[in-house]
N, C-alpha and C positions, 0 to 999 in steps of 0.2 A: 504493500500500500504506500508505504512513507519507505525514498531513498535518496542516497547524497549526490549531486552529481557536483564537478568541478572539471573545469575549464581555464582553469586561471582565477575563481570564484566560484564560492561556494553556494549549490543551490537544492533546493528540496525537490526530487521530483516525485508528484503525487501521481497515482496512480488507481481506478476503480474496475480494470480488466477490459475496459470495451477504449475508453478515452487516457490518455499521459498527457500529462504536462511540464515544466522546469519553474517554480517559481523563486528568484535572488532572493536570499536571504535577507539583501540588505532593501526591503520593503516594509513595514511596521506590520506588526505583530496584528494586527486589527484586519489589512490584507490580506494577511497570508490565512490568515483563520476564514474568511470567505470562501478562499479560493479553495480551505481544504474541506470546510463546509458542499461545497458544490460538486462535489467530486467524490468525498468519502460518504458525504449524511452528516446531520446535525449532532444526530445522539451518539454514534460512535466518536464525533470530533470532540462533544464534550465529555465523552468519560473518558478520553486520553489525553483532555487536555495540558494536563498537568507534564504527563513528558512530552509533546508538544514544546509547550515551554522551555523545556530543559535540553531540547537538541538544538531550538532556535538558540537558546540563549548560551550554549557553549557553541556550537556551530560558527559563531559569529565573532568567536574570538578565539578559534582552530585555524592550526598548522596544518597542509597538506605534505605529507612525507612520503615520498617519491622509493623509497627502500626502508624496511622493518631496522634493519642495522641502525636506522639514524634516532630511535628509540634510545640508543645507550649515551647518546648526549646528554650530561646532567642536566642541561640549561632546558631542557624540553620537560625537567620530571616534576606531575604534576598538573599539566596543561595541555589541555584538550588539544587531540591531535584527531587525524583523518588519513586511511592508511590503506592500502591493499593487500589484503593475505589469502593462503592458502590456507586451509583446513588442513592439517598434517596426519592426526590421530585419533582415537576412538574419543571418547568426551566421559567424564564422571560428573554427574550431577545431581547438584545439593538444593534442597529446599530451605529457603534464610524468609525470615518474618520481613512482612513489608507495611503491616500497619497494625498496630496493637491499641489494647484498652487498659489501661489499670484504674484501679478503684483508689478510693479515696482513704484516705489514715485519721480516722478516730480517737479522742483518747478524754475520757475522764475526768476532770480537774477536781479540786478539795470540796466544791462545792457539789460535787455528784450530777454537775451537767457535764455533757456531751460535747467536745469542740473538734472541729475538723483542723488535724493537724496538717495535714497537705489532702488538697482537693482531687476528685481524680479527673482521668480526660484522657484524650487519645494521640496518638502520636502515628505519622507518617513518614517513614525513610524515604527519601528521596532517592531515584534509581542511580544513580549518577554520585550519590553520598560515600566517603572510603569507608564508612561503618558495614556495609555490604559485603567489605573483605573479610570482617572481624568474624562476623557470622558464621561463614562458610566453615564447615566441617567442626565449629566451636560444639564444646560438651554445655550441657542443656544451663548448667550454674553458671558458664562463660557470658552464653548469651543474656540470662538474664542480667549478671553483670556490665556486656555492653550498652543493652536497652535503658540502664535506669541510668548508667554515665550519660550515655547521650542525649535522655530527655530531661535530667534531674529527678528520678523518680526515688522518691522515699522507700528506705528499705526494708520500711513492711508493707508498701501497695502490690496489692494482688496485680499479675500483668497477664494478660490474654490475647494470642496473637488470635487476630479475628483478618486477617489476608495474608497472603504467602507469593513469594514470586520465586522464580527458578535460576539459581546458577550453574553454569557449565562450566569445566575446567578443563584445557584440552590445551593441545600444541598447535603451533601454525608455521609455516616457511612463508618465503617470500615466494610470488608468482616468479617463474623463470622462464626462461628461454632457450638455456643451452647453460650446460654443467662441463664443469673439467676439472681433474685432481691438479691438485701443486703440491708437492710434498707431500703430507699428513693430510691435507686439507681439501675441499671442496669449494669452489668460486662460481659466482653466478657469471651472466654475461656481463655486469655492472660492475664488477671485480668485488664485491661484497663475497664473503665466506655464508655458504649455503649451510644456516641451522639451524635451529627451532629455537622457538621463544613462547613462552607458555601464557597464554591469552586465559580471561576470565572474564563470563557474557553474565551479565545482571541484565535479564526480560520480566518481562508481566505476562508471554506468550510464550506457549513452547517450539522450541527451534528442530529444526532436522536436519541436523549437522554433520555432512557426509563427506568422508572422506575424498579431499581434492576440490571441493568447493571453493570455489573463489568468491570471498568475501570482502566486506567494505567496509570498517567500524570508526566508529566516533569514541573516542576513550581518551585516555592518558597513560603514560609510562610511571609506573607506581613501585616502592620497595616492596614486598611481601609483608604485610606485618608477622606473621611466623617465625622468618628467618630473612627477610631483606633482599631476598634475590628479584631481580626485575621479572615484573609482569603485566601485562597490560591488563589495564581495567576498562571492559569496555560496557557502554549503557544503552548503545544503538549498533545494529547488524545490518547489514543491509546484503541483498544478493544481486550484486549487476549485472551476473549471466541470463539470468531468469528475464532482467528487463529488457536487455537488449535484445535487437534484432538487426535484423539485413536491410538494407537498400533493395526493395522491389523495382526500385526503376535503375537504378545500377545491375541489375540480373537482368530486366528486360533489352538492356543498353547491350551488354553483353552475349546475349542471347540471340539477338538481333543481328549482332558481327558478324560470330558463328554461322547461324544460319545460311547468312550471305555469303558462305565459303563453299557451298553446296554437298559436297559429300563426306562423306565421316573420315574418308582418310585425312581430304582437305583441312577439314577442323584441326583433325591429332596434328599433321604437319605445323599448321598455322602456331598451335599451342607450343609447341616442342621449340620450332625456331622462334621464336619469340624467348622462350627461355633460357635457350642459348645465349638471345643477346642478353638479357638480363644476367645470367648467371657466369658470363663468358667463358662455361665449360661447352665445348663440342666435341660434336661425337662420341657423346654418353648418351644416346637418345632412350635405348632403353631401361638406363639406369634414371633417366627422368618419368618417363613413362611410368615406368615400375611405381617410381612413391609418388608422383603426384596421384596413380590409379591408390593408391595405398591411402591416401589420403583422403579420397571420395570416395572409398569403402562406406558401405550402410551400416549401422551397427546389429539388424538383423535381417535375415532371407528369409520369406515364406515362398515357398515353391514343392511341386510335388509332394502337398499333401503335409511339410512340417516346417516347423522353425528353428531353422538354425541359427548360429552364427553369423555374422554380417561380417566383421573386424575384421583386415586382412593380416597374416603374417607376411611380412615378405623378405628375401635376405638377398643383400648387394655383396658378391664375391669376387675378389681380383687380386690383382697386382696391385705394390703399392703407389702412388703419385701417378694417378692415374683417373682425378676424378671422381671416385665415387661418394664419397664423406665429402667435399665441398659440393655435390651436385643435390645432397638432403640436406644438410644445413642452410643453401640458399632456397632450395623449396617452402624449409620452414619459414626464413628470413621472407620470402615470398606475401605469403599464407599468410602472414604471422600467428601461427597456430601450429601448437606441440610443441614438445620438449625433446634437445636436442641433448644427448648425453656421452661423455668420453667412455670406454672401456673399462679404465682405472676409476671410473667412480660408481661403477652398476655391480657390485657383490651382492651377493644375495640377501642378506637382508637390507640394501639400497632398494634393492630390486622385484621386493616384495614386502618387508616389515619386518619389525621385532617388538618384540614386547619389553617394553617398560618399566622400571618400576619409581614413583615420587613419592620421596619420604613425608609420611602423614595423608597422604592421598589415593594410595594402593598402585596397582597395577592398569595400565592399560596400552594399545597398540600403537607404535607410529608407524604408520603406512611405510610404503617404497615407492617407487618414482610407477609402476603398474599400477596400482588402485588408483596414487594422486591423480591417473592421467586417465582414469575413467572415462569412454566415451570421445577420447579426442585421441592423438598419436603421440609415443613415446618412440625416438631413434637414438639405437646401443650401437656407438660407435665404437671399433675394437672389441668385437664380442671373441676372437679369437682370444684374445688373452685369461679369457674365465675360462676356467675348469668346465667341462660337460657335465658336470653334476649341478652348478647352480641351473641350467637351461633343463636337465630333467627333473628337476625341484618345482620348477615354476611351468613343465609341457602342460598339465593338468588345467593350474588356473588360467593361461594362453588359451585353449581349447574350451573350457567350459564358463571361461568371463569372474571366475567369484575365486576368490584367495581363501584361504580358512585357517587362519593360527590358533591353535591350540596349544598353549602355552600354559606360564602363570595366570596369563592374562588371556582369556580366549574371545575369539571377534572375526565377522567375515565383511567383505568389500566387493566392491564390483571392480571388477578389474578388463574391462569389455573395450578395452585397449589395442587398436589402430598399433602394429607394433613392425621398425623397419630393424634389421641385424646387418649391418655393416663388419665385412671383414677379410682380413688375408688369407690365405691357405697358409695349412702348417706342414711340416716335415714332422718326422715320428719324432725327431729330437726336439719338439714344441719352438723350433725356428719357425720365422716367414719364408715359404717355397712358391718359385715360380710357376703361374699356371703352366707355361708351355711344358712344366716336367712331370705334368700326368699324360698319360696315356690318352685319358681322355680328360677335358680341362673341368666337364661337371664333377669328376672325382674330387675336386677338390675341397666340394660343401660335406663329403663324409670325412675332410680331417677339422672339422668345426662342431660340425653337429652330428648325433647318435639317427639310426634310422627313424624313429618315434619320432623326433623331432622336424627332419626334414621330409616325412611322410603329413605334418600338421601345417605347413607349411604352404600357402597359395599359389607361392609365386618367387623364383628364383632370377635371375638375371645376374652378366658377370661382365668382366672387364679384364682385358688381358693385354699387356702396355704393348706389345709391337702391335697390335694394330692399330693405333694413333701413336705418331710421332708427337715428343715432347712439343715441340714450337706449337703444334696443332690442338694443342688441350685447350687454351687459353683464347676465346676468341672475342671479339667488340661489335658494335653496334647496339644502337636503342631500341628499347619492344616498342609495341604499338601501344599507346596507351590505353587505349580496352585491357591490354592485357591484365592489370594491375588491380581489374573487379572481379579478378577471382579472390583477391581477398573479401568481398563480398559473397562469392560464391560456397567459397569453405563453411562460412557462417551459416547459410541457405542448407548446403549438404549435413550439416551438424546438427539442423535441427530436425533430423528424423525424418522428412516427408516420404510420403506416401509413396510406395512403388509399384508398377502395372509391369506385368512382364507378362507379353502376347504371347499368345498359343504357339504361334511361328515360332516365334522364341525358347520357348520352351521343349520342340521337338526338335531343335537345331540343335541345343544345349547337350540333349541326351545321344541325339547324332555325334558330334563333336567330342563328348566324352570320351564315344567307344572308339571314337578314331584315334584320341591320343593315347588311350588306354593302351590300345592295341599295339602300338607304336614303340612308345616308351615307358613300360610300365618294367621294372626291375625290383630288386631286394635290395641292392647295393645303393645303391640313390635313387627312394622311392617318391621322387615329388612329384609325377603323376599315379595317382591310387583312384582304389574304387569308388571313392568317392568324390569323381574327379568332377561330377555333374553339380556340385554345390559348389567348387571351387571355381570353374567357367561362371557360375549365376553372378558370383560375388563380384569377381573382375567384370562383367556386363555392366552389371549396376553400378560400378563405379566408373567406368566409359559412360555409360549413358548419363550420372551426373556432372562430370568433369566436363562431356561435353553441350550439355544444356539442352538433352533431350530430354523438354518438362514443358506444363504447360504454367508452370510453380505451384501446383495445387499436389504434383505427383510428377514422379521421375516415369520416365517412358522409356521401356526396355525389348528392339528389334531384333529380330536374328540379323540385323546387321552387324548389330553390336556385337552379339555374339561372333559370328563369322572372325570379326576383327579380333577378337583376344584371342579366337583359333590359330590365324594364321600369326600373331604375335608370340605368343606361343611354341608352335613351331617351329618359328624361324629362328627362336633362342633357344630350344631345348636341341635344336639338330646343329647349329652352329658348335655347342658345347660337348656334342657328340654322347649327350645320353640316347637317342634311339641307336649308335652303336654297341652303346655298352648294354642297352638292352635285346638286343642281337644275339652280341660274345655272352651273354648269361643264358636264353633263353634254349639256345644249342650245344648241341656236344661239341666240345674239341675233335677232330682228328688229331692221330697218333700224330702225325706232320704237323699239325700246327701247334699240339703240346710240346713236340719237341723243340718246335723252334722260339715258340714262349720261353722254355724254360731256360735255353741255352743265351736270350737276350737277358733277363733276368740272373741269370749267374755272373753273366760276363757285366753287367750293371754293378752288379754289388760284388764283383769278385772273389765268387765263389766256383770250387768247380763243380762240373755239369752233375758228375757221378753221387759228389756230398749230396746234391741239392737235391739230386733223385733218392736217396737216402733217404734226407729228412723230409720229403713231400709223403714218401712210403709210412715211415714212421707216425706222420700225420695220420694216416688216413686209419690206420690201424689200432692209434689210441682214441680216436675219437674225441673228445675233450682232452686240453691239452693248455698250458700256460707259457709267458716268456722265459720265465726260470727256468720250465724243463727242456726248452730245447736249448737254453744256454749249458745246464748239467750234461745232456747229452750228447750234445756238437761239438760244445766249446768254442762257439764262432764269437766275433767281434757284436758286442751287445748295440755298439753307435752306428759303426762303419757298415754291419751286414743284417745284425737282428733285424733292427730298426726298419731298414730301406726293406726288405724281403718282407715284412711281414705286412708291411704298407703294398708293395707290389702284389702279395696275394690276393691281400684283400680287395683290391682294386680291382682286380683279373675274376675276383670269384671267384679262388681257388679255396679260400678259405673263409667264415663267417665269425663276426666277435657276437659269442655267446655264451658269457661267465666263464672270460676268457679268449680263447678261441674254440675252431669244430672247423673239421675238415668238410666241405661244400661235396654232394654229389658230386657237383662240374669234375674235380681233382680223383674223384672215385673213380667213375668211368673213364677219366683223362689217364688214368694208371693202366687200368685193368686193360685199356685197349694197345696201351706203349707195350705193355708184358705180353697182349697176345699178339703182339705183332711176329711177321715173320720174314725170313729174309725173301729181297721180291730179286727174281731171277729175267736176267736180261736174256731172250730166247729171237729167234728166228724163224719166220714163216715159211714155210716147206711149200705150201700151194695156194693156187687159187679159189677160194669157195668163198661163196653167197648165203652163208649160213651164220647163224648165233648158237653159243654153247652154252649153256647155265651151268656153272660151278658154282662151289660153295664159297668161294672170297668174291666173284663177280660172275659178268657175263663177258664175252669174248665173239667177235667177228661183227662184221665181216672180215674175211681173210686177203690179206695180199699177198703173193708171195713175194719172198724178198725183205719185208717191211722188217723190223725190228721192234718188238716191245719187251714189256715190263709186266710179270705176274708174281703170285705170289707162289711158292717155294708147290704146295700143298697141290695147288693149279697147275703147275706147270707140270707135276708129274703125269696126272689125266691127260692134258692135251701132248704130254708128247707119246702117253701110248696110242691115241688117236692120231698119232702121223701126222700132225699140225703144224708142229712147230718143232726145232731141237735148239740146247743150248747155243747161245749164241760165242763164239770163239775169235775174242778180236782181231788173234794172230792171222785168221784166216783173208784181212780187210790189210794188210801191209801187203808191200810191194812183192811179185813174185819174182822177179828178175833176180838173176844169179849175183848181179854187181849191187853193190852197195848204193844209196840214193845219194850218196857228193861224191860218186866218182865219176871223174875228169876225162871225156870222152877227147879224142883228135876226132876231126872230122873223118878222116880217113877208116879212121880204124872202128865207127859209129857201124850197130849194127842196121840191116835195112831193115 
């Protein structure tokens, strides 16, 4: 109803759900009660008139502070400030008396009348009063002790609290932009160290204070009285998320551009160079692509029959200096929306919460940078460098949107988080490795993430530095200024609208699935899975809002659109050579192509052939099997040959990590058919016939005579009792001349 706006000046803006206003503060108190008269109603304005009063009347003599850090200035303690915060953690709340009765004190005199020694009457705390602090959590003799200080009340009047109002006591951070470690420490984009500071809300109404909220208070910087530690005291909340909205004629403006572009690829083109010159990274198209779609993700899909998930995961994989973490930082920078986060500052309880504990206050939860970012986008730059156990701590709440600590302190959040994973590839020795030195360069998302992981996953895309020349990263020119209402647009896509996905749509979607399905579906890097018809829906709907197919009542979703994330799709999953690697998985090896695997693979990590076929034997025959035991066993170099070999199998599919390792079918029958192989005999064809033989290693003919082939050992016995063929004898294909082939003829003496 009632919130603060500031512009440079401080102003109220009233609010009754159909009509908003802004009225300055600095108009007399007689106006501004009209105007909130007309807008709220009479009888609500007067039963609140009294904090009315008292936001005008500190309101008017408030500080706007632009950063929570600037609280620690003594010279502000005290005096009404105005301030932007985050919601950080779960909230504990107290009920403190807000307007009481005591009676009056009697007493006797010599004459046997009655005189009143102190009258009684009623008393009102003011919300905004620091007696409000004293209350909180005080034992019942405290309070009564603070109530009779503060009114003067005689130490035998009965006191009767006859109203009550509620405080909350809770943590809050500063709204951010983008985090980075320095040493020990964490920094906002404002160079302020990112921490909490413990806020306490005095209401007459109860709040619903959820984690990540961004909030607006009117308070002051106060010592604790407890123990002195700063805390703000605040008397007025306000939620600006809730009030603000979009420019409808800035969407129309924009929508209108688009339009004008004609066809969908046109838009995407128009969109991308445009952000090129904005962000003057080029040719990262699909690493722009990738999070601006990550960013117009829906927060949920109804389609065939359920409701999933909307939020997309998506992970940027490459080389380093190469664009891809400057190409989501300026998307945000863009946008202006989401949080932008280094590596070194997302641990796991950054990155989900821990619990708490405030002496005299008990226990409760400070979120992680996933719940704060509830509903909007969180990017973990350098997720390489976390352990695969914080990302399978938090696969659960990523996939199902809700966190659940169970702790000292137990509490759940929404955590329905927009989420991008920026990163290098690693070497088994947890160095940075070059794409080019996979096999195939999507191997490189299984040295980051577990299969669970990258099977939860939407949407992958990669960056591999020879294909952009350094001079070429880096490019100029100015967007179109339409472009710059997609910050308008994000605000539009965030607030939930409505989505229509056509029938068309919807049988292209399941079309489309089974095409990539089929294509590149694998174990080894599984980011096309069965359930690949929900992860197509979600990319549509973020094409079709990114690109402003809406009427703004509801986003509108074509099998064009779809089409388009098909063939985006891919053209980056075939570039990175996962429908190879789901080829090499899906088929057997030939004896020939294991052995020539295997002997590149030896000769890589220098090993020889004979060991390698040992320890792949040894494999397959223990079954489960760990790095120590084939160290105990081999004794080969743990950095130099473990390492790289055990990286190469798993790559190849020769082997799978399963509490441990497990030797893969693939390596089964890749053995069983080396072992049954036999030696193939080079033979010669005795006659002419028009006929085919069926043996048991092949079939054979037509026959030439003359011709020269290759059978195997078992075969070649049959056809040569069949008079088909006989060994073939090289000596018999040298010269037959009696003379040696460099002897020196005289012409004379040359035979005729």
């Amino acid at each position: 109803m009632i919130g603060i706006a500031y512009d440079g000046s401080f102003g109220l803006i009233v609010s009754n759900g159909t009509k908003r206003t802004i009225v300055p503060v600095d108009k007399s108190d007689k106006e501004i009660f009209e105007i909130l008269k007309e807008y709220l109603g009479e009888e609500y304005v007067a039963k609140h008139s009294g904090k009315f009063l008292t936001i005008l009347g500190t309101l008017r003599e408030a500080v706007f502070l632009n950063h929570i850090s600037r609280i620690e200035d003594p010279s502000l303690n005290g005096k009404p400030i105005v301030i932007d915060l985050q919601i950080a953690s779960t909230s504990i709340t107290y009920v403190i008396p807000s307007r009481i009765i005591y009676g009056a004190v009697e007493k006797t005199n010599k004459n046997g009348e009655v005189e009143v020694v102190f009258p009684g009457g009623e008393g009102t705390i003011e919300i905004n009063d620091l007696v409000n602090l004293k209350l909180i959590g005080a034992r019942d003799t405290m309070v009564n002790y603070f109530l009779r200080e503060k009114f003067g009340i005689h130490k035998d009047s009965p006191i009767t609290v006859s109203e009550y109002r509620t405080a909350y006591y809770l943590h809050v951070r500063p709204p951010a932009s983008e985090l980075r470690k320095k040493g020990k420490e964490i920094f906002d984009a404002k160079s302020y160290e990112y921490k909490t500071y413990s806020l306490i809300i005095v209401t007459d109404e109860p709040l619903n204070l959820v984690a990540g909220k961004k909030i607006r208070i009117l308070g002051t910087p106060v010592p604790s009285p407890k123990d002195s530690k700063l805390v703000i005291f605040a008397w007025h909340i306000d939620f600006p998320e809730e009030k603000e909205s979009f420019s409808v004629d800035a969407l129309m403006q924009l929508k209108a551009k688009l339009d004008s572009l004609g066809s969908l690829e046109a838009k995407v083109d128009w969109i991308l160079e445009n952000f090129e010159k904005y962000s003057g990274v080029v040719k990262r198209r699909n690493v722009a692509l990738a999070t601006l779609l990550t960013y117009f993700s829906p927060l949920y899909v109804e389609a065939f029959g359920k409701r999933e998930r909307g939020w997309m995961l998506t992970a940027v994989v490459g080389d380093t200096t190469t664009g891809k973490s400057e190409t989501v930082r300026l998307a945000r920078e863009l946008l202006d929306a989401g949080l932008f986060v280094s590596g070194e500052a997302a641990t796991q309880a950054g990155l989900v919460g821990t619990a708490t504990q405030v002496e005299g206050k008990g226990w409760f939860i400070d979120w992680g940078y996933l719940p704060l970012m509830d509903s909007r986008l969180l990017s973990v730059d350098g997720v390489h460098k976390l352990p695969k156990t914080v990302w399978a701590s938090t696969a659960e709440a990523l996939r199902e949107g809700m966190i659940d600590i169970a702790k000292a302190a137990r509490a759940r959040a929404n955590c329905r988080t927009r989420t991008i994973f920026i990163a290098n590839p690693l070497s088994e020795s947890y160095t940075t490795k070059d794409m080019n030195s996979f096999i195939y360069p999507v191997l490189a998302l299984a040295t980051i993430f577990d299969v669970i992981n990258i099977s939860r996953l939407d949407l992958a895309v990669f960056t591999i530095a020879d294909e952009v020349k350094p001079h070429e990263i880096r490019g100029a020119g100015e967007p179109d200024p339409d472009f710059y209402l997609f910050r308008e647009a994000i605000r539009w896509a965030w607030s939930n609208p409505e989505v229509e996905i056509t029938q068309e749509a919807l049988d292209e979607i399941v079309r489309a699935s089974l095409r990539l399905y089929e294509k590149y579906f694998n174990n080894i890097v599984p980011l096309v899975t069965i359930d690949m018809r929900y992860k197509i829906a979600r990319l549509a709907i973020a094409l079709a809002t990114l690109t402003m197919s809406t009427d703004l009542n509801k986003v509108i979703v074509t099998e064009e659109h779809v089409r388009f994330v098909e063939q985006f799709l891919d053209r980056e999953y075939s570039r990175v050579g996962l429908d190879q690697l789901a080829k090499g998985e899906s088929r057997e090896l030939t004896a020939d192509e294991f052995s020539a695997l295997i002997g590149d693979i030896a000769e890589r990590i220098g090993l020889d052939v004979d060991k390698l076929l040992d320890i792949l034997r040894w494999m397959a025959v223990k079954g489960n099997f760990t790095r120590d035991e084939i160290l105990q066993k081999f004794g080969i170099a743990e950095k130099n040959q473990l390492r790289p070999l055990l990286s190469e199998l798993t790559g190849s599919g020769l082997i799978e990590r399963k509490r441990g390792f497990v030797a893969s079918g693939k390596l089964i029958k890749a053995l069983k058919k080396i072992e049954q192989r036999e030696e193939m005999v080079k033979c010669e064809v005795l006659v002419d016939a028009d006929i085919i033989v069926h043996l048991e290693k092949g079939s054979y003919g037509p026959f030439k005579k003359g011709e020269i082939i290759e059978v195997p050992e078992s075969d070649f016995v049959k056809l040569e009792e069949l008079e088909l063929v006989r060994r073939y004898d090289k000596s018999e294909d040298e010269s037959s001349e009696e003379y040696p082939p460099d002897y020196i003829w005289f012409n004379e003496d040359r035979p005729s």
